[in-house]
C-alpha positions in Angstrom: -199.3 -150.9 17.1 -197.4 -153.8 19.0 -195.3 -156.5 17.8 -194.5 -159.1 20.2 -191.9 -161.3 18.2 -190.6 -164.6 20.1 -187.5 -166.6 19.1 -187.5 -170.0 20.5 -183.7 -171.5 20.2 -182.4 -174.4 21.8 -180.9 -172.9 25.1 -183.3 -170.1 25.4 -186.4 -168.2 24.5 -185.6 -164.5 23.9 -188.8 -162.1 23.5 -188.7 -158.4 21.6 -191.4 -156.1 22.2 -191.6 -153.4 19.2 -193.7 -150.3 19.3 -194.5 -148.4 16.1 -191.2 -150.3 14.5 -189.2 -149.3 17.5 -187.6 -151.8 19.9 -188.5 -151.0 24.1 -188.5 -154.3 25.6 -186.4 -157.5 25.6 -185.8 -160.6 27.8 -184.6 -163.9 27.4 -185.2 -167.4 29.5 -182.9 -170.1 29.8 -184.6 -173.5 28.7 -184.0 -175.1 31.7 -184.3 -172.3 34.1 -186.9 -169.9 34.7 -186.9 -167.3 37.0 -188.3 -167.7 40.7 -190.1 -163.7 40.9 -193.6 -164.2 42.0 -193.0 -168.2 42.7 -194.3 -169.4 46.4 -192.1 -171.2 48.6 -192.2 -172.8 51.8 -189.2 -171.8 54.0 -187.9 -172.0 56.9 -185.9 -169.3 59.3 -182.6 -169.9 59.3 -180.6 -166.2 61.2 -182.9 -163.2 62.5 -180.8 -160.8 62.6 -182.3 -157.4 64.6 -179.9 -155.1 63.9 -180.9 -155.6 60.6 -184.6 -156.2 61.0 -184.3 -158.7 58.8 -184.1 -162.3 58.9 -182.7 -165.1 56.4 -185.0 -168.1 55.0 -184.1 -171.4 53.3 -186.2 -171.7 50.4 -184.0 -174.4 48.5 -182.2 -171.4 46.6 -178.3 -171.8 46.5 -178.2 -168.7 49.0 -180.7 -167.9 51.9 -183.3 -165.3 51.1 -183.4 -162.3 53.0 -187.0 -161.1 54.8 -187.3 -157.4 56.1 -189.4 -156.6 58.7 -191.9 -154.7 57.2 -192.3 -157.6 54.4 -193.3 -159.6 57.4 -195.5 -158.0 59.6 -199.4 -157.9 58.1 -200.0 -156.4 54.8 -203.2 -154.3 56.0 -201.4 -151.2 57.4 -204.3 -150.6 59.7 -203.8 -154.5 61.4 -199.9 -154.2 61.9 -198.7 -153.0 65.8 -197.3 -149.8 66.8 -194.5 -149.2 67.5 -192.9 -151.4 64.8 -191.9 -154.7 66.7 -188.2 -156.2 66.5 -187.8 -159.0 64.0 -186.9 -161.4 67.2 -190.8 -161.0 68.1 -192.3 -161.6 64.8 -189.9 -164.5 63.9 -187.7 -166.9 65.4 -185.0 -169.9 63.8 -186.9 -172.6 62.8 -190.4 -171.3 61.9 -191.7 -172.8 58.4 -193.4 -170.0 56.3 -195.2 -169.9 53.2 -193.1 -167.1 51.3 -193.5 -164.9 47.6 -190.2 -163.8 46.0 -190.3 -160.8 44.8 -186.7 -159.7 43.5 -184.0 -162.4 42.0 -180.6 -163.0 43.8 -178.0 -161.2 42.1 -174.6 -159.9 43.4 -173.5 -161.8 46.8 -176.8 -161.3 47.5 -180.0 -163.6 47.9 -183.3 -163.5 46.8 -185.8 -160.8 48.7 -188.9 -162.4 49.9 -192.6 -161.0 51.5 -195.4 -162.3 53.3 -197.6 -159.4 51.3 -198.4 -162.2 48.7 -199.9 -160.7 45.5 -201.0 -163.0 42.5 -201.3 -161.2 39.3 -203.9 -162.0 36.6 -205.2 -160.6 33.2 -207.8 -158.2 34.5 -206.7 -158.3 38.4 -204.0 -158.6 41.3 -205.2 -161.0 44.0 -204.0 -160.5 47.4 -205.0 -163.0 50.0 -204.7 -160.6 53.2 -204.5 -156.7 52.0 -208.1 -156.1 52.8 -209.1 -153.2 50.1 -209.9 -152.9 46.7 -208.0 -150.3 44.5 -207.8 -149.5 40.9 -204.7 -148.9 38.6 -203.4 -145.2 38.7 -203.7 -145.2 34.8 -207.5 -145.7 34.3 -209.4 -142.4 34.0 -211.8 -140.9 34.4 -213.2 -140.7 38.0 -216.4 -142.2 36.7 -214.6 -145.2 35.0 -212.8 -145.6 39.0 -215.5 -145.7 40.7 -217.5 -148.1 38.8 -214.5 -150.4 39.0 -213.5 -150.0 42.4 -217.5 -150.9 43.4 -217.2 -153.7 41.6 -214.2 -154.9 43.6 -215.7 -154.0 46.6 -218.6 -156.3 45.6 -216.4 -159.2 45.0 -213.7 -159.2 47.4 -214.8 -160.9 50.6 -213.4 -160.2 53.9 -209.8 -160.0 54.1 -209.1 -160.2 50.2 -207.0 -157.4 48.5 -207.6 -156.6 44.9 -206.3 -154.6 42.2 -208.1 -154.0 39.0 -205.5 -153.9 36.4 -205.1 -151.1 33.6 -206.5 -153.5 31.0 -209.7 -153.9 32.6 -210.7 -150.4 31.9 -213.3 -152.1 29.3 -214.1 -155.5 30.8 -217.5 -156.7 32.5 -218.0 -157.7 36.1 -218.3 -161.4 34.6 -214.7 -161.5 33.0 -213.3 -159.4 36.6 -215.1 -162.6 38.5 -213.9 -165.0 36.5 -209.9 -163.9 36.9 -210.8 -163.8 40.9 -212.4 -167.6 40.8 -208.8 -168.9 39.1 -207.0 -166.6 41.2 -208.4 -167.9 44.5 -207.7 -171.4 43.5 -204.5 -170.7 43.3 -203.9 -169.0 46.7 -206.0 -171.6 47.9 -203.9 -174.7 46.1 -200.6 -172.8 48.0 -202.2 -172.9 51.3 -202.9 -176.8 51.1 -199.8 -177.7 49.1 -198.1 -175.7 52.1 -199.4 -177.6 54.8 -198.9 -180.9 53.7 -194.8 -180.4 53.0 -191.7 -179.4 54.7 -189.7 -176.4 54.0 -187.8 -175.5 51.8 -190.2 -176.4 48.9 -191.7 -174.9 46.0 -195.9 -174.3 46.3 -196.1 -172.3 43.2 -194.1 -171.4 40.1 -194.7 -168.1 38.3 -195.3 -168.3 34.5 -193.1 -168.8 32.3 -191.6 -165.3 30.3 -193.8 -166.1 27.2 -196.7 -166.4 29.0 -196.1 -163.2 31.8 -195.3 -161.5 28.4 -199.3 -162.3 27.1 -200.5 -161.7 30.2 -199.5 -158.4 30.4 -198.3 -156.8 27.5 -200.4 -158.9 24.9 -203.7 -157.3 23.6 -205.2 -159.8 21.0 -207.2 -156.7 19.7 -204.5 -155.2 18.8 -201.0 -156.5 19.0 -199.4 -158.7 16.8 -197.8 -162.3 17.8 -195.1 -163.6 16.1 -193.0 -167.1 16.6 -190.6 -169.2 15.3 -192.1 -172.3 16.8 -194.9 -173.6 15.8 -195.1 -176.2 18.6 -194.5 -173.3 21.4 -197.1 -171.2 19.3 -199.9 -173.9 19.9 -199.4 -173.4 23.6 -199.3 -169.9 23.9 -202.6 -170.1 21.8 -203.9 -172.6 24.3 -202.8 -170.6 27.4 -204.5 -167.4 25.8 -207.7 -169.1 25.7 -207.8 -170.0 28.7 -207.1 -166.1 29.9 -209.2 -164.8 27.8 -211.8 -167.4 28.1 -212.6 -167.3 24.8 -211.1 -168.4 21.0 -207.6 -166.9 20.8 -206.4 -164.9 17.6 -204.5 -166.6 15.2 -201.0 -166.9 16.0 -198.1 -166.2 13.5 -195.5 -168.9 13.2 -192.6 -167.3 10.9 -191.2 -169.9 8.3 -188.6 -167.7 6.9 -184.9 -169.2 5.9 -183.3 -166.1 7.9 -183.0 -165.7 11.2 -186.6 -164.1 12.7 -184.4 -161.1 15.3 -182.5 -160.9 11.7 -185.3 -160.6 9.8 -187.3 -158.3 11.5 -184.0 -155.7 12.2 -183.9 -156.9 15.5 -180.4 -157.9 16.2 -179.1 -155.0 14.9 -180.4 -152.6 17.0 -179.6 -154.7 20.2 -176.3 -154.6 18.8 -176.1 -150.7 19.0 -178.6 -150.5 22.3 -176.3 -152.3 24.6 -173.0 -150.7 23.6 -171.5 -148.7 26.9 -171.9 -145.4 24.0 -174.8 -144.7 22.3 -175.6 -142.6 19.5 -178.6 -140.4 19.3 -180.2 -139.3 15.7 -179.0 -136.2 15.8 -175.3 -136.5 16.6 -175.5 -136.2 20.1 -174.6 -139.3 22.3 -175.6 -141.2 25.8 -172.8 -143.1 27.7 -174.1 -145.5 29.8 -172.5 -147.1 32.9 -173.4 -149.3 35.4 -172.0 -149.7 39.5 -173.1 -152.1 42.1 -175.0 -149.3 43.6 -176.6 -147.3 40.7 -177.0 -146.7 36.7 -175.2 -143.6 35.6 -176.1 -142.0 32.3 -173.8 -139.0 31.0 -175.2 -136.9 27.4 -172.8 -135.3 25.2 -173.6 -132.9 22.4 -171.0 -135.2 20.0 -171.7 -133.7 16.7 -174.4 -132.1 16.8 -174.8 -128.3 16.4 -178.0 -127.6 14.7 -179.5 -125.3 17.4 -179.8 -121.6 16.9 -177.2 -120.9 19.4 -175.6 -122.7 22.4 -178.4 -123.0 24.9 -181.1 -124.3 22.1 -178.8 -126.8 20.8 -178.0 -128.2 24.5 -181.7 -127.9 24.8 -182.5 -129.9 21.7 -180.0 -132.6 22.4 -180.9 -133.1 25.9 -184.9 -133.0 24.9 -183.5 -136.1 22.3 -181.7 -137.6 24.9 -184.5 -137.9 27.0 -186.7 -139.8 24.8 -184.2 -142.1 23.9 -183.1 -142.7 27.4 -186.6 -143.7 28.6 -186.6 -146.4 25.6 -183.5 -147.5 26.6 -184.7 -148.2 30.6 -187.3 -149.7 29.3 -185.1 -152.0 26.7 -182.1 -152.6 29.2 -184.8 -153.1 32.4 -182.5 -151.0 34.4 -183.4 -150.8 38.0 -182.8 -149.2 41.3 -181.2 -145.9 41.0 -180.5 -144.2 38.1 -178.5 -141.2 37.6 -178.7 -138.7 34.5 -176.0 -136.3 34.1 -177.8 -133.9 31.2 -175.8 -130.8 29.7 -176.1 -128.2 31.6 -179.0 -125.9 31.2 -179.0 -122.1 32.6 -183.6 -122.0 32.2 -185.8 -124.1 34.1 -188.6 -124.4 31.4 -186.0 -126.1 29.4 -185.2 -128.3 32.3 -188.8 -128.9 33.2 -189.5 -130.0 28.9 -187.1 -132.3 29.4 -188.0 -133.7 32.9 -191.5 -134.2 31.0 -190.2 -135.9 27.7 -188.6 -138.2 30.4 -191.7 -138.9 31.5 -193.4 -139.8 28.7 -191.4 -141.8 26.9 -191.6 -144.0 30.0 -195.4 -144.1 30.2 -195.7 -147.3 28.4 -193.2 -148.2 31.4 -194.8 -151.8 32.8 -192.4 -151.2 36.0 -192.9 -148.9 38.5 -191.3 -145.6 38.2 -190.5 -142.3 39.7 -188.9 -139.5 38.7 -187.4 -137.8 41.6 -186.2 -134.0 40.0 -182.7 -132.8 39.9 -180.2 -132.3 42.7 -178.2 -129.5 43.1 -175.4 -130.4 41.1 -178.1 -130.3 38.2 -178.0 -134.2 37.8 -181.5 -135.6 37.1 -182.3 -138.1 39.8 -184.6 -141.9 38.6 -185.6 -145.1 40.8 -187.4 -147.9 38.9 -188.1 -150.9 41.0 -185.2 -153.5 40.2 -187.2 -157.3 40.5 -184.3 -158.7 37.9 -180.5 -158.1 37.5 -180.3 -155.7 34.4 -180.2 -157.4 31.0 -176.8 -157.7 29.4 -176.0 -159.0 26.1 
């Protein structure tokens, strides 16, 4: 079971995701900022630069965001020109743009943008221009596919992209429609909006991290919801009946005199989570480091020495390890490369158990993922797509 506890303070709303009394997920929001992923802007072409195939748009941001090529070319692979064209013949300074942002600005750097736009919704991803119908990697079986896929098929009309989402593995073509009615009003409110304003403006904002957070980690079958605010608990009950299109669950609002992160053991383990050295259960422990250009993770056998003999208790320690550092990527939202530098391990089975507890404990993983095997200096080698800088404490 999932608990989806919510702490609304004056400065910011900070969100904890627990799973069977374990913590995986947190994020915060500032009140009076919210993050611009998946928002819609109208900009406008400052610099192409081809030796970069990229170009740099105004979208009102304090630095230019940055366009690649392929980002602006068509999102239908089958519709885009071969040989890839230079930048200078797709855009020039000057041309206004309706743009989707799709990771922050963090660094020196600015905010990445597409022309692929994407609008995500509780049963489906709408894409305006991708021209197929697809369904999530997750669902099984074949069967359950198909059926799906024919049913965005049916919908879709001509150029439209879809996506049926993993939790639509159960739902009707009715409640599939209805998510593609709203979500076509909204591409369709973008469009207008964009034509009747100059650049750099904002078409459309992404939701807020409450609501992202019921849209796609919330089941109301389920999960449990629990706030500290009664009068931000009344809308997220409103905005779930509108998703769901039908009477929400009840929504718990904790009253208690302590703290709700202190109350539910919360702080504490984000406490010992974000520390640069981590201990695991059984003595062993995970250093955890982060450059400009990846995440490197280093696992020491510390005090532990319950294996039968050398090999088994490396093998033990790195199998723990494993489990705990998928939790932790998950937890911390590290992105882009990630480097794990395991104790050394002379048998490949052992290496390939822990490669797969890897794996696993990611598999509740809402970000996509790959796991990309060990090099030949035996260090395990991760990319996770990076659409936010990594949470810090």
């Amino acid at each position: 079971m999932k608990q989806l506890i919510i702490h609304c303070g004056a400065d910011s709303t900070r969100m904890a995701l627990m799973e069977d009394n374990k913590l995986v997920e947190y994020a915060a929001e500032p009140s009076q900022k919210r993050g611009i992923v998946g928002s819609f802007f109208k900009g406008k072409v400052m610099n192409v630069i081809p030796g970069m195939q990229a170009a740099f748009i105004d979208i009102g941001q304090k630095k230019n965001a940055f366009l690649y090529i392929d980002d602006a070319l068509h999102p239908n692979l089958e519709k885009q020109p071969r040989p890839k064209p230079s930048i200078t013949e797709v855009l020039k300074p000057g041309k206004e743009l309706i743009v989707q942002v799709v990771k922050e600005a963090y660094g020196n750097k600015g905010a990445r943008v597409t022309t692929h736009y994407s609008l995500p919704g509780r049963w489906l991803v709408y894409m305006p221009f991708a021209g197929y119908a697809a369904v999530s990697k997750k669902i099984s079986p074949e069967e359950l596919r198909s059926r799906l896929k024919d049913i965005g098929d049916e919908l879709r009309e001509e150029e439209e992209g879809l996506i049926i989402r993993t939790v639509a593995e159960e739902s009707d073509t009715e409640s599939i429609q209805e998510d593609l009615l709203q979500l076509r009003s909204v591409w369709q409110n973008i469009v207008e909006k964009g034509s009747r304003v100059s650049a750099p403006a904002v078409l459309h904002q992404e939701l807020s991290m409450v609501q992202r957070l019921l849209r796609d980690a919330y089941n109301p079958e389920t999960d449990e919801l629990i706030m500290d605010c009664s009068e931000q608990a009344e809308e997220a009950s409103a905005f779930l009946g509108l998703m769901l299109q039908k009477s929400p669950p009840p929504i718990q609002v904790y009253r208690g005199s302590e703290p709700i992160f202190d109350y539910f053991g919360i702080s504490k383990q984000l406490d010992k989570d974000f520390q640069r050295k981590i201990w695991l259960p059984g003595g062993g422990y995970l250093v955890w480091d982060i450059t400009e250009a990846m995440t490197v993770i280093d696992v020491n056998t510390g005090k532990f020495t319950g294996g039968e003999d050398l090999e088994d208790t490396v093998f033990q320690t790195n199998l723990e390890a494993a489990a705990e550092i998928g939790r932790l990527v998950r937890l911390r939202d590290s992105g882009g490369i990630l480097i794990i530098d395991f104790i050394d391990m002379s048998r490949e089975d052992h290496r390939s158990s822990v490669c797969d507890r890897l794996e696993r404990a990611l598999a509740g993983d809402r970000m996509q993922h790959h796991i990309l095997g060990w090099t030949r200096l035996g260090l395990l080698e991760l990319t996770r797509k990076r659409m936010r800088e990594q949470t810090v404490l």
